[in-house]
N, C-alpha and C positions, 0 to 999 in steps of 0.2 A: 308160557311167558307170564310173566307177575305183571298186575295194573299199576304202571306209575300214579304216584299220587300229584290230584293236579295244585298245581303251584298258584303262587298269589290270592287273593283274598276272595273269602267264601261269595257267594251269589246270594241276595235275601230270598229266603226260602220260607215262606210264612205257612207251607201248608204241610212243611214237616215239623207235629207235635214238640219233638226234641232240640229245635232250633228256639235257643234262648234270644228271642226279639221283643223289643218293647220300644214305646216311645214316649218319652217327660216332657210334659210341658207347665208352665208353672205361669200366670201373671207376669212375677218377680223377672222373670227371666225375656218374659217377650221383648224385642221378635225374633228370639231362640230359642231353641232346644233341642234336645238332645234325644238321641236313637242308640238304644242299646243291642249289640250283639251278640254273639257266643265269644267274640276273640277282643271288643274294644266296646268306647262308647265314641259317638260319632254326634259334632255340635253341628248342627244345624244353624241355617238363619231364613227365616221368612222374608224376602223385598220382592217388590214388584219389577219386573219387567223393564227395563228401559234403552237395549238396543233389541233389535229384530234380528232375524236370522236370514243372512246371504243378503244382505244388504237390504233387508225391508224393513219397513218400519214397526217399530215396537208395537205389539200389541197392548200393554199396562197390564198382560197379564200376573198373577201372582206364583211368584215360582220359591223352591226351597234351594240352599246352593248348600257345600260341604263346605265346615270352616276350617277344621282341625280332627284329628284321631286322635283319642286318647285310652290308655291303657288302664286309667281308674277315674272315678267319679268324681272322685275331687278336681283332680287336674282338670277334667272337662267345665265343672264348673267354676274353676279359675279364671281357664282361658275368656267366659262366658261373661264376669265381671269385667277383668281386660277388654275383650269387645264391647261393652256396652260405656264403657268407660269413653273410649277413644273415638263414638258416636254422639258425644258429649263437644258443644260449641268450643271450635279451635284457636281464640284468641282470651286470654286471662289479664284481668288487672296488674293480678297479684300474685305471688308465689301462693299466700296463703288459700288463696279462691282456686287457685287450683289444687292446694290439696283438701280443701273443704267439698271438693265435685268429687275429688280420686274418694274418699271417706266414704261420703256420702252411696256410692255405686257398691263401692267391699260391705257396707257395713248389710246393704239390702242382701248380698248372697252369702254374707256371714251366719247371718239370720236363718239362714234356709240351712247351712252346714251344723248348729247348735243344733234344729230343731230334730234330723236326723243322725246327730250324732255322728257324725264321722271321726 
C-alpha cells in the first residue's frame, strides 16, 4: 500500500534544516509581524490578553493571534498597513483628516516596500 499524503497545512517544524521558517519584525510594523513558511507568510499581531479561559478571569497575559495568510510578501504587508490603519481613532472631523491618517499609515509601509524593493 502507498502512504497517503497528509492533507491540510504543514505543522511548524523548526528542527528540520529544509523547512523554510523565519520571523520579520520591524518597529514600523509593531504590534505586528509576520512569520514566514515553506507554503505562505502568516501576519501576526502581538495584544495582551483580555478574556480568560472557561470563564475565568484574564490573566493580562501577552499572547500572538493569526490575522491573515498570505501567499506573497507584499500582500502580507498590505494587509499589515490596513490593520494598523483601522487601529487608528474611529471618529474623523473631516473627510480630509481621514485621508491625511489613511497617508500617513501607507506611506510608513511604502517606505519599507522602496527600501526592499519589491
Amino acid at each position: 500500500m502507498s502512504d497517503t499524503p497528509k492533507r491540510g497545512r504543514p505543522s511548524k517544524d523548526t528542527e528540520n534544516p529544509n523547512m523554510n521558517y523565519c520571523t520579520i519584525k520591524d518597529p514600523s510594523m509593531e504590534p505586528f509581524f509576520i512569520v514566514k513558511d515553506a507554503t505562505n507568510f502568516t501576519v501576526m499581531e502581538r495584544t495582551t490578553s483580555t478574556r480568560g479561559f472557561a470563564g475565568k478571569k484574564a490573566t493580562g497575559k501577552e499572547v500572538e493571534k493569526v490575522v491573515a495568510y498570505h501567499t506573497s510578501f507584499k500582500n502580507a504587508l498590505n494587509k499589515i498597513s490596513k490593520e494598523k490603519f483601522y487601529k487608528n481613532k474611529a471618529n474623523y472631523s473631516s473627510i480630509k483628516e481621514y485621508i491625511e491618517s489613511w497617508n500617513e499609515v501607507k506611506e510608513g509601509l511604502e517606505t519599507l516596500l522602496n527600501k526592499i524593493e519589491l
